[in-house]
LUMPA-472355 format. One record per residue: residue number from 1; residue in three letters; x negated, y negated, z negated of N, C-alpha, C, O in turn. Coordinates in nm, 4 decimals. Each point is the difference from the previous one (the first is absolute). Layout:
<nodes>
[NUM; Ala; [X; Y; Z]; [X; Y; Z]; [X; Y; Z]; [X; Y; Z]]
...
</nodes>
This chain:
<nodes>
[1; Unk; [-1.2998; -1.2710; 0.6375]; [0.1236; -0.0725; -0.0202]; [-0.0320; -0.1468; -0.0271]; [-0.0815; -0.0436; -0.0813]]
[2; Unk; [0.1707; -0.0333; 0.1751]; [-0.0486; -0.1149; -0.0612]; [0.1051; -0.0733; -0.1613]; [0.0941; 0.0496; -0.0620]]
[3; Unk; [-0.1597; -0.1662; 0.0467]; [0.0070; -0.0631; -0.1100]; [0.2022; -0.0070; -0.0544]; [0.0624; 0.0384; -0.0988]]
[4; Unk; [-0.0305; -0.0992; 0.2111]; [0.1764; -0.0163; 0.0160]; [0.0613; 0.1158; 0.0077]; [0.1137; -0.0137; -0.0451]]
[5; Unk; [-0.1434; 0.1739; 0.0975]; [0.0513; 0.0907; -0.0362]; [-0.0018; 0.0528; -0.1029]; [0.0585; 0.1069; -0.0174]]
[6; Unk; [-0.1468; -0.1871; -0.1061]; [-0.0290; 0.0630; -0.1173]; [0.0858; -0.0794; -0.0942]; [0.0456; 0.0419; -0.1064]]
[7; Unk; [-0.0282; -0.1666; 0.1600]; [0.1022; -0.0990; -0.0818]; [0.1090; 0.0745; 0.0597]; [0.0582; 0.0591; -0.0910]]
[8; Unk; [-0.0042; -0.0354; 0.2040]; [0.1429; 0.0624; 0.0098]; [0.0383; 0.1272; -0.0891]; [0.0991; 0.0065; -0.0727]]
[9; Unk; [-0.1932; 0.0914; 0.0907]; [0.0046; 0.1176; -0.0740]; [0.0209; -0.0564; -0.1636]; [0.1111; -0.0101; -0.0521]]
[10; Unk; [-0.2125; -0.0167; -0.0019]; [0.0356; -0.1212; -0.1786]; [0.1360; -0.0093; 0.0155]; [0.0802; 0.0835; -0.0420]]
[11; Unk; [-0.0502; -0.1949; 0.1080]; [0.1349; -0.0980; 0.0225]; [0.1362; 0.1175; 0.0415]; [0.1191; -0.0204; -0.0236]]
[12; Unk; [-0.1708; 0.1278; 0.0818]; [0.1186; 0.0811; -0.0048]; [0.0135; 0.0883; -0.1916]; [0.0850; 0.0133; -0.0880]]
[13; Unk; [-0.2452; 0.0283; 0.1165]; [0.0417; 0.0601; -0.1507]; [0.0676; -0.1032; -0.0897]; [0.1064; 0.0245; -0.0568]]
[14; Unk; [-0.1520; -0.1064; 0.0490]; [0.0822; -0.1024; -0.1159]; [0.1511; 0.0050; 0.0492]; [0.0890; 0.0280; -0.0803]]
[15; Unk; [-0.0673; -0.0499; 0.1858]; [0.1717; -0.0238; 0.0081]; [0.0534; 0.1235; 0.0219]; [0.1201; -0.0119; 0.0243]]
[16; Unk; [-0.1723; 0.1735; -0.0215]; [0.0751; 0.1088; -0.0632]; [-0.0375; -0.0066; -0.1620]; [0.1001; -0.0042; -0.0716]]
[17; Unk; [-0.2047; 0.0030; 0.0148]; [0.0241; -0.0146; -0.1514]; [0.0754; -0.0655; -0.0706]; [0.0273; 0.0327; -0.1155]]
[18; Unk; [0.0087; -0.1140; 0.1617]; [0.1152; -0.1249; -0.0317]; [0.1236; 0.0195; 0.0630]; [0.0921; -0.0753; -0.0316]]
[19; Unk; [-0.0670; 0.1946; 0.1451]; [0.1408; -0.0013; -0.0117]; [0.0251; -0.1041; 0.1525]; [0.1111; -0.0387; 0.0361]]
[20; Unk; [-0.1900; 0.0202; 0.0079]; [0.0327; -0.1408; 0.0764]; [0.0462; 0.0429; 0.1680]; [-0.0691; 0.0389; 0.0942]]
[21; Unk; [0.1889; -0.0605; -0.1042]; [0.0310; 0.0300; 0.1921]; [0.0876; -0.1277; 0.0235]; [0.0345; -0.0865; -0.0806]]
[22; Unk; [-0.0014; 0.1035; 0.2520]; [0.0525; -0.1473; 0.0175]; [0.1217; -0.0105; -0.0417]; [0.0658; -0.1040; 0.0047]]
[23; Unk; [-0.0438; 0.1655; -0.0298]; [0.1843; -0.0222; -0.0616]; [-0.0115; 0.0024; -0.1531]; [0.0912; 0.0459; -0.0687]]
[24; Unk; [-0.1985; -0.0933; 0.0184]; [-0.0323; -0.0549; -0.1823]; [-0.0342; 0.1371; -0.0333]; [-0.0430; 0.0753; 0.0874]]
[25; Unk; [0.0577; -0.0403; -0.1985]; [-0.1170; 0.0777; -0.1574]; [0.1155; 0.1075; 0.0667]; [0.1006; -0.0263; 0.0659]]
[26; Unk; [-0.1530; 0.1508; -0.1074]; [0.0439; 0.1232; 0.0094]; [-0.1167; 0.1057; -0.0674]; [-0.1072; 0.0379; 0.0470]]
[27; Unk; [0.1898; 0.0010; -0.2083]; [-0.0724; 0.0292; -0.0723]; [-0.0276; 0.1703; 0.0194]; [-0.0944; 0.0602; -0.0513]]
[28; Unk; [0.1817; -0.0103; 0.1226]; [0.0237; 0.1676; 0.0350]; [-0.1074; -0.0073; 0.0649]; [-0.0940; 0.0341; -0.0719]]
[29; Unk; [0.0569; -0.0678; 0.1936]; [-0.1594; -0.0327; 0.0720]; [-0.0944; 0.0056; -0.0739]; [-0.0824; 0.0913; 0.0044]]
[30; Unk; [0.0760; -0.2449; -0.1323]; [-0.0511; -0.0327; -0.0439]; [-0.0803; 0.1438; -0.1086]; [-0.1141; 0.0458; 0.0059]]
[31; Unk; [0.2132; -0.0140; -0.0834]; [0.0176; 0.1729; -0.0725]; [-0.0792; 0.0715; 0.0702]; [-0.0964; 0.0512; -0.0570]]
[32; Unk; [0.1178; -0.0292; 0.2027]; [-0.0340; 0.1627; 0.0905]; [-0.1066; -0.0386; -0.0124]; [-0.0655; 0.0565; -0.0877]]
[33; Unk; [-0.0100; -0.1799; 0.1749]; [-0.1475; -0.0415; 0.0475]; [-0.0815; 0.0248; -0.1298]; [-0.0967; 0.0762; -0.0016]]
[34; Unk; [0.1497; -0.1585; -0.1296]; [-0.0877; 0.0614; -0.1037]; [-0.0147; 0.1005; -0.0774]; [-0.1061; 0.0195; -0.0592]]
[35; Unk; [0.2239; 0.0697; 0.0465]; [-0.0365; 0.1422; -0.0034]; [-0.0585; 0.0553; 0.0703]; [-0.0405; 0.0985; -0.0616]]
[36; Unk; [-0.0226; -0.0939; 0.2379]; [-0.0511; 0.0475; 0.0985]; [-0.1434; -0.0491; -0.0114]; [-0.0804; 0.0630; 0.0686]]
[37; Unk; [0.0402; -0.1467; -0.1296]; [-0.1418; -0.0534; 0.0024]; [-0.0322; 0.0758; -0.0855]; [-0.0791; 0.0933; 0.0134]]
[38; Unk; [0.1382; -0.1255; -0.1138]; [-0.0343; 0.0375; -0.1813]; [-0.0851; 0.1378; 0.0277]; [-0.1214; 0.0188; 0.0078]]
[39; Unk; [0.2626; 0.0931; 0.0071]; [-0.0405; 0.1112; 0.0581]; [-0.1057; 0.0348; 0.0975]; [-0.0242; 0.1206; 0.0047]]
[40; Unk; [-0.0297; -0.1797; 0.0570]; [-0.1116; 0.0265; 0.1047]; [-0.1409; -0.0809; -0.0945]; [-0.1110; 0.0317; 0.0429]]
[41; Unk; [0.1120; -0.1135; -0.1434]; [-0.0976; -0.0670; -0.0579]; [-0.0155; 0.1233; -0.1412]; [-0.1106; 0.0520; -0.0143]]
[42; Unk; [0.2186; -0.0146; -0.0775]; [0.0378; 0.0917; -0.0776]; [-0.1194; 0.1111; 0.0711]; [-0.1071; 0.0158; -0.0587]]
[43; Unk; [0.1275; 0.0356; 0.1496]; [-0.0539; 0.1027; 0.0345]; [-0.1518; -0.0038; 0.0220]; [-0.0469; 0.1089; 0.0329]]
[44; Unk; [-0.0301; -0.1985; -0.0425]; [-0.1417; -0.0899; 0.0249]; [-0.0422; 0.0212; -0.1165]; [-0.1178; 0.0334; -0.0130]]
[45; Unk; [0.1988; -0.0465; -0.0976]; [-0.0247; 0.0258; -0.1266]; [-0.0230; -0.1810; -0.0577]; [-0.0062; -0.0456; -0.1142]]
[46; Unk; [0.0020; 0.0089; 0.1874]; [0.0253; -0.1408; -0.0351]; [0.1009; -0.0462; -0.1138]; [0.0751; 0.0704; -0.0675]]
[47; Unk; [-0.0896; -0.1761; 0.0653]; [0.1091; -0.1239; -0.1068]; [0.1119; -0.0096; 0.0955]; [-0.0198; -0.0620; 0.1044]]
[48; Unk; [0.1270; 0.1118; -0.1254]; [0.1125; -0.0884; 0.0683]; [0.0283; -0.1545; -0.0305]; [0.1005; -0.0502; -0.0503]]
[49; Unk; [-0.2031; -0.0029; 0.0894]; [0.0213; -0.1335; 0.0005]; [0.0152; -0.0780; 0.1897]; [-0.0368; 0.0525; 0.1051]]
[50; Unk; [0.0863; -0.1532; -0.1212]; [0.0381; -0.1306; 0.0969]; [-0.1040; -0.0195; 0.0714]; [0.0060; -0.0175; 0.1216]]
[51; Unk; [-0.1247; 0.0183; -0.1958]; [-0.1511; 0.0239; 0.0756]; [-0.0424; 0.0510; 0.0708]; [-0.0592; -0.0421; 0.0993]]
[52; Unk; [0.0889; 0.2036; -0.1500]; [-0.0527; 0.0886; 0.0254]; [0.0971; 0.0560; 0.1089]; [-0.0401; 0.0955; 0.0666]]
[53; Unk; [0.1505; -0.1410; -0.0455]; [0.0964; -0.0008; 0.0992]; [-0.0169; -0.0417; 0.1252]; [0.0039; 0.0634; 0.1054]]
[54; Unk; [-0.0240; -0.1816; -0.1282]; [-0.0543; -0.0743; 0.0805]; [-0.1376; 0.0483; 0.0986]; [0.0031; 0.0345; 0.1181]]
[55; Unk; [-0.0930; -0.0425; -0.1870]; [-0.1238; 0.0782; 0.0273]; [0.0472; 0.1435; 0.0889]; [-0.0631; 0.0329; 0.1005]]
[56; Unk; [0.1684; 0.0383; -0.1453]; [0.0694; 0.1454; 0.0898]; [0.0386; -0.0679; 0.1256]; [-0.0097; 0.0464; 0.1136]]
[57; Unk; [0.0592; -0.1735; -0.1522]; [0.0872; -0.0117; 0.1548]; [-0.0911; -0.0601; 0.0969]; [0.0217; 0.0201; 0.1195]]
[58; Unk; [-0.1190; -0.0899; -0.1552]; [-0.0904; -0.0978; 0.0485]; [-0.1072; 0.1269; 0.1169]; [-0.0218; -0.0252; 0.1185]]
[59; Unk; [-0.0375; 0.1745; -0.2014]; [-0.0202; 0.0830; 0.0252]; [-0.1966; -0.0408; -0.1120]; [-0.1034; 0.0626; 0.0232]]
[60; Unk; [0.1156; -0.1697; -0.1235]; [-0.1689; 0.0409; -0.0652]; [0.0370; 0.1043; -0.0853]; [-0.0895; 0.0765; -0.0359]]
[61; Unk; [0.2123; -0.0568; -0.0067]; [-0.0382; 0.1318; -0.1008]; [-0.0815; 0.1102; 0.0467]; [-0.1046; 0.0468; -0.0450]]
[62; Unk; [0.1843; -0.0116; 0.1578]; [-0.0762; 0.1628; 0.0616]; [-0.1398; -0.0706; -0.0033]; [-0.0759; 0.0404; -0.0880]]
[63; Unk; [0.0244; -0.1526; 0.1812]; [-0.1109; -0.0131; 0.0053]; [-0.0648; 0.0272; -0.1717]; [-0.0569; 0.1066; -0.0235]]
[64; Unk; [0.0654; -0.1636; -0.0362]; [-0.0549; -0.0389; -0.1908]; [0.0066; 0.1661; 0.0079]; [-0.1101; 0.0513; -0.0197]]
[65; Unk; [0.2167; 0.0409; 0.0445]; [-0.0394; 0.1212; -0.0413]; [-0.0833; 0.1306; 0.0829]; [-0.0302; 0.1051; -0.0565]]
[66; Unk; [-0.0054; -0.1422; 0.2313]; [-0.0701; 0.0426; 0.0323]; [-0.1823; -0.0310; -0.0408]; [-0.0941; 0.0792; -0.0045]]
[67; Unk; [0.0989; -0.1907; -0.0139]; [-0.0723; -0.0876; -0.0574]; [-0.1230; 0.0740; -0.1650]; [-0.1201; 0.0104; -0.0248]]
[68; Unk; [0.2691; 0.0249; -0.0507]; [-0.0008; 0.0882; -0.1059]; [-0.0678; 0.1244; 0.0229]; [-0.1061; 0.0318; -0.0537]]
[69; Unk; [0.1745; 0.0408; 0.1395]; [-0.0484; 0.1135; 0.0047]; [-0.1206; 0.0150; 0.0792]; [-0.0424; 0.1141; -0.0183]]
[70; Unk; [-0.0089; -0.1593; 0.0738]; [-0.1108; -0.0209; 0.1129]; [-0.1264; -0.0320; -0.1169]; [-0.1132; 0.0251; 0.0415]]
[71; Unk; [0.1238; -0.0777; -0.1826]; [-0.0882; -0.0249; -0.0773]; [-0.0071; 0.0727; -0.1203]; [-0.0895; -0.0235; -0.0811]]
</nodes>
């Protein structure tokens, strides 16, 4: 992948965490997307944190936890 599909992917997560579509903030989105991460990071056994969210959507978590188990 190159470099700019990784800023788009970021740049999208940030503007669903924030709610962000073109017709302004829409927090029901905003709600679903982060209950839907949470839950898939929750289950990692992870921190439900913004980070660690991030890291889910980006796709290093799985890596950090294949990573894990491989050692």
């Amino acid at each position: 992948m190159t470099e700019d599909s990784f800023d788009t992917k970021r740049e999208q997560f940030n503007n669903l965490w924030d709610g962000i579509t073109p017709k302004g903030v829409n927090r029901t989105k905003l709600l679903k997307f982060r209950q839907y991460i949470k839950e898939h990071v929750r289950q990692t056994g992870r921190a439900m944190t913004r980070d660690n969210c991030e890291k889910y959507w980006m796709g290093e978590l799985q890596k950090e936890i294949l990573e894990d188990e491989t050692f």
